[in-house]
C-alpha positions in Angstrom: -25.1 0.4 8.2 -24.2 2.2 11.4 -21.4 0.3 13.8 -23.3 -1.3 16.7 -20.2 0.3 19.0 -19.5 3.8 18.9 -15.5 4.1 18.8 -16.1 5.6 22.2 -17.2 2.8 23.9 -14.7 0.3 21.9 -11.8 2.6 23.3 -12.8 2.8 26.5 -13.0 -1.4 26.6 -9.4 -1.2 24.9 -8.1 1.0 27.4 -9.5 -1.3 30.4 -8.4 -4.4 28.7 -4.7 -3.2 28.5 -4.9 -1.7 32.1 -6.1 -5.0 33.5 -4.9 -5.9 36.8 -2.9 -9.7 36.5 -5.2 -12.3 37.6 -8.4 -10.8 34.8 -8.5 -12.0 31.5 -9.8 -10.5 28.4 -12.9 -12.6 28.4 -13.9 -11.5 32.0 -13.7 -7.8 30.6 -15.5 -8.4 27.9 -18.0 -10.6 29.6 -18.7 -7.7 31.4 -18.8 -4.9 29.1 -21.3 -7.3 26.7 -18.9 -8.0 23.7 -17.6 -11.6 22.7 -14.4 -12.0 23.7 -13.1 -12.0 20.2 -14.4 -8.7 19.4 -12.3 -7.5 21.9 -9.1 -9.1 21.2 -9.9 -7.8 17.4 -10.4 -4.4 18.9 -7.1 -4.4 20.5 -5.2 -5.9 17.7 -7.2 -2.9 15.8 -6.0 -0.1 18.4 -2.5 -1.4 18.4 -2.2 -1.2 14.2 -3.8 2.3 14.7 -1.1 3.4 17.4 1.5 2.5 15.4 3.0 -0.2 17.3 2.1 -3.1 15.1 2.6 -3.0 11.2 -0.7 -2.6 9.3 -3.0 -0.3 7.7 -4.8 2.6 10.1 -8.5 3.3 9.8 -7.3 6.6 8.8 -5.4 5.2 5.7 -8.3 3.2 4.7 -10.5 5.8 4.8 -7.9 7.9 2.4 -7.9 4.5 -0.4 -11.0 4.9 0.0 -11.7 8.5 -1.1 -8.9 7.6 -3.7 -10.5 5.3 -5.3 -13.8 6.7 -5.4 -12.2 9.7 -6.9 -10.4 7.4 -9.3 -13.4 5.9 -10.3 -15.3 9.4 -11.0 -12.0 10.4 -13.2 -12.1 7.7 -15.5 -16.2 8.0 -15.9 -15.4 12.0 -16.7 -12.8 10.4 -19.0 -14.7 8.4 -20.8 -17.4 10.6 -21.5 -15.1 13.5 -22.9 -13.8 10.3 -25.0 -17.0 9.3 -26.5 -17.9 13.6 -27.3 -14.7 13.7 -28.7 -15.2 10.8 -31.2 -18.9 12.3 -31.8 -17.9 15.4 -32.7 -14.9 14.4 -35.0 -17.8 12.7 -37.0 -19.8 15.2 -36.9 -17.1 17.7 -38.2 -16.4 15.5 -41.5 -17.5 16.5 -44.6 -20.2 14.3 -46.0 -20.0 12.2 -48.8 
């Protein structure tokens, strides 16, 4: 499912919202870009975890546990399939009775 923002567009908001001039408020910006004013404030918080400047995890650490994980989950299927030709063709290799 695409993002219905390109990260373009959702840093260019960021970068207006934090330049704001005093008097504006975050749900005038976002009034007028056409986001809900909570997707904003989540797109900050977002930007501010991603700069470093806030503790959290980065989109570009997710992404990693991501890959991680699906190459976890592709070891342990390869894993289990040696396994299971292993145990066949110990039986297979007995002498029969």
């Amino acid at each position: 499912m695409p993002k219905p923002y390109p990260s373009e567009f959702r840093d260019d908001v960021v970068r207006v919202a934090r330049n704001r001039e005093p008097g504006v408020t975050i749900e005038k910006i976002a009034r007028d870009f056409g986001v809900h004013p909570m997707t904003l404030t989540k797109w900050m918080h977002r930007a501010d975890i991603d700069e470093g400047s806030k503790p959290g995890q980065t989109r570009a650490e997710a992404a990693e546990i991501r890959e991680l994980r699906k190459r976890n989950r592709l070891l342990e299927q390869e894993n289990e399939v040696l396994r299971r030709a292993a145990a066949y063709l110990s039986q297979a290799n007995l002498p029969g009775k």
